[in-house]
N, C-alpha and C positions, 0 to 999 in steps of 0.2 A: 694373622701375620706375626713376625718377633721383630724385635727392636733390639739393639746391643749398646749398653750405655755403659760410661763409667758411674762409679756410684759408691755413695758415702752410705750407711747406715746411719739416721738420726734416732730412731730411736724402734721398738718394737712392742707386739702385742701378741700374748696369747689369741689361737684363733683355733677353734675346734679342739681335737681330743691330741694330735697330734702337729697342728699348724703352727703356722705364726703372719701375720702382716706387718710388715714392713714397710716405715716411711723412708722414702731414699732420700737423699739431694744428688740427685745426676746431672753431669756435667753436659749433657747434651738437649735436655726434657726438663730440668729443674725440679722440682720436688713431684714425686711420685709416690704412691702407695700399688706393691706388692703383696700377692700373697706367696708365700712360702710354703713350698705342701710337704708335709713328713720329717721339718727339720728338728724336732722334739725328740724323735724317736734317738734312740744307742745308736753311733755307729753313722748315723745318717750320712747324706756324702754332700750333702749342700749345709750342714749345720751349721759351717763356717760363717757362711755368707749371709746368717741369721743373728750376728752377735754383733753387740755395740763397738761401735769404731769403724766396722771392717770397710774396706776399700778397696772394690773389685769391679773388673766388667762385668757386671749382671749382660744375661741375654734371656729379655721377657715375652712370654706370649700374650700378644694385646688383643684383648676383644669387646670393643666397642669402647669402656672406660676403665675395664678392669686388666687388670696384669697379673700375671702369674711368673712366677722364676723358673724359667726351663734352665740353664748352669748359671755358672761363675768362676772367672779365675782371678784368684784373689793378685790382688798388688802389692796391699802392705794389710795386718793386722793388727798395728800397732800394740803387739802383744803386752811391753813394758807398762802401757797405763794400767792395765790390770793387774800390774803389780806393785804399786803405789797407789794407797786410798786416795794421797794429795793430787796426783797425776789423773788421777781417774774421773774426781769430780770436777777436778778443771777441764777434764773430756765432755764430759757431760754437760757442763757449759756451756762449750764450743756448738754441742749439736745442735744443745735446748735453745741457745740465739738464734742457731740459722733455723733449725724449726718456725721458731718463732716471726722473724722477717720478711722467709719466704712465702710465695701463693703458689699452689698448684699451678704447673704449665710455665712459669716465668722463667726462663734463663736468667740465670745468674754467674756467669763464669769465672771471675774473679773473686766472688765470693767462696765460690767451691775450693776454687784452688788455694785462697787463702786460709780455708779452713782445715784442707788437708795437709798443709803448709804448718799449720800451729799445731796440729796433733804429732809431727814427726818432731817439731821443737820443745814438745812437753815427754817425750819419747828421752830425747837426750841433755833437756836440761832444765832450767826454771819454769816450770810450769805457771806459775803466776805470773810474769811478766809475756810469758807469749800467751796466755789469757787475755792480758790488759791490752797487747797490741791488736790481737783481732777484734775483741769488741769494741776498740777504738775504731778500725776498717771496716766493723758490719753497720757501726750505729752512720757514718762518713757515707756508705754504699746505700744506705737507708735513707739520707736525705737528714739525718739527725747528725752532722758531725760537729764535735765540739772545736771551741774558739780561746786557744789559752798561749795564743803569742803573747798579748801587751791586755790594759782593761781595755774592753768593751766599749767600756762607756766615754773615755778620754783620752785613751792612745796610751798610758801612762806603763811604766813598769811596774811589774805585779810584785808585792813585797806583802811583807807581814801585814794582818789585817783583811788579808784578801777575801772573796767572797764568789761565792757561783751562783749562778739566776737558772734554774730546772727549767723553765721556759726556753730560754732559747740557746741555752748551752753552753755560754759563757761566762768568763772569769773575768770580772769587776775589783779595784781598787777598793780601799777603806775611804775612800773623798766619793768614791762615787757611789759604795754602799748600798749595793743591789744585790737580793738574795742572800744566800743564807752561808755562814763563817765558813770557811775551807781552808787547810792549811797548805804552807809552801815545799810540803813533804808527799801532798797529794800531788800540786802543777806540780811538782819535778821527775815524779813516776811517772806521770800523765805527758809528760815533754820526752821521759827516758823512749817509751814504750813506742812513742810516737814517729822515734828517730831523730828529734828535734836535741837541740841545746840543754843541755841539764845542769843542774850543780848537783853531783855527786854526793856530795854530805849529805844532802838534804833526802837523798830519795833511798831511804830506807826500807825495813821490813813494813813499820808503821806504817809509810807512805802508799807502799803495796794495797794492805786491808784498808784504807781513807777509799785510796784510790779506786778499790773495787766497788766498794759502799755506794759511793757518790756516783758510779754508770752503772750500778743497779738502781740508782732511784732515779736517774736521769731515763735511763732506757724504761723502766714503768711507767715513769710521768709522758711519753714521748708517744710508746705503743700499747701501754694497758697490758701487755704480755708478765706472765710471772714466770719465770726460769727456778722450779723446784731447784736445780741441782745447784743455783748459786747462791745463792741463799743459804746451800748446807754448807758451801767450800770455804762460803766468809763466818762462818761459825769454825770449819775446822782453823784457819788460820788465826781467826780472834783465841783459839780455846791454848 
């Protein structure tokens, strides 16, 4: 039988002399692995729908657990991330979380659409902050969302001195002195990103790489997952 999904490309693998397999995240099925037959070859006419980013209906032949890509009409190929390194590994981010989050078979729908939502915003504009807002919304859809209204621990206004706790997510006073320093340049990126109240001054380029640092070690301590591609993107913006 075939199935016709909408579908993200997360990420890809060499597979034989001329293949590839394909981890999807589809809007209908959730994360899926595909094979691809022949899209290696010059010329192929599905190699499109074999590359990072792409965003098309796949329509696959299912048999029994395995899937194959009989077409695809693409939607979008967010062609521009491949043409900015900065843009690019912020793409790659985006996937390597939802990789990471999702289980085979789960629907995720607002995850999906959220994701393909930030690749069209890293398309035409700051890549890093529509980074910062969707791994705010994946870690939030995960069950891990963080807590950076007021402290934590006594209702208080977050000011200088502040502090974050990797356990449970949130941002603690200097009185209440839980976890570990964080500055008032990360919560204001982290409130920009969030749609929430910001001070402007304070949410800088700095605040940005704080900001990413601090929900890469929160998302490791959270889910044990390592996202290669973040890891290089906060070295390219620290460099």
């Amino acid at each position: 039988m075939e199935i016709k999904t909408d579908a993200l490309v997360l990420r890809t693998a060499d597979y034989g002399e001329n293949d590839k397999m394909l981890t999807l995240f589809s809007l209908q099925y959730g994360k899926i692995s595909a094979a691809a037959k022949g899209v290696r070859k010059p010329g192929a006419k599905l190699r499109f729908a074999a590359q990072p980013f792409c965003f098309a209906e796949y329509v696959l032949a299912e048999k029994g657990e395995r899937h194959t890509v009989v077409s695809a009409a693409l939607t979008d190929g967010f062609y521009a991330l491949r043409e900015d390194i900065g843009k690019f590994y912020a793409a790659a981010c985006v996937t390597g979380i939802s990789d990471a989050v999702l289980y085979g078979g789960i629907v995720n729908e607002e995850l999906f659409l959220r994701a393909v939502s930030a690749l069209g915003e890293m398309c035409r504009g700051n890549e890093a902050e529509a980074l910062i807002s969707f791994f705010l919304k994946a870690l939030e859809l995960s069950g891990y969302g963080l807590s950076f209204g007021a402290c934590a621990g006594c209702g208080a206004p977050l000011a200088e001195g502040l502090r974050f706790d990797l356990s449970d997510g949130s941002f603690y006073c200097g009185e209440c002195a839980r976890g570990a320093g964080a500055s008032l340049s990360t919560l204001n990126v982290l409130r920009k990103c969030a749609g929430q109240p910001y001070d402007a001054e304070a949410a800088g380029k700095d605040g940005v790489l704080r900001a990413l640092r601090l929900l890469s070690a929160y998302f490791g301590e959270k889910t044990g997952a390592r996202v290669k591609a973040l890891g290089e993107y906060i070295a390219l913006l620290g460099a």
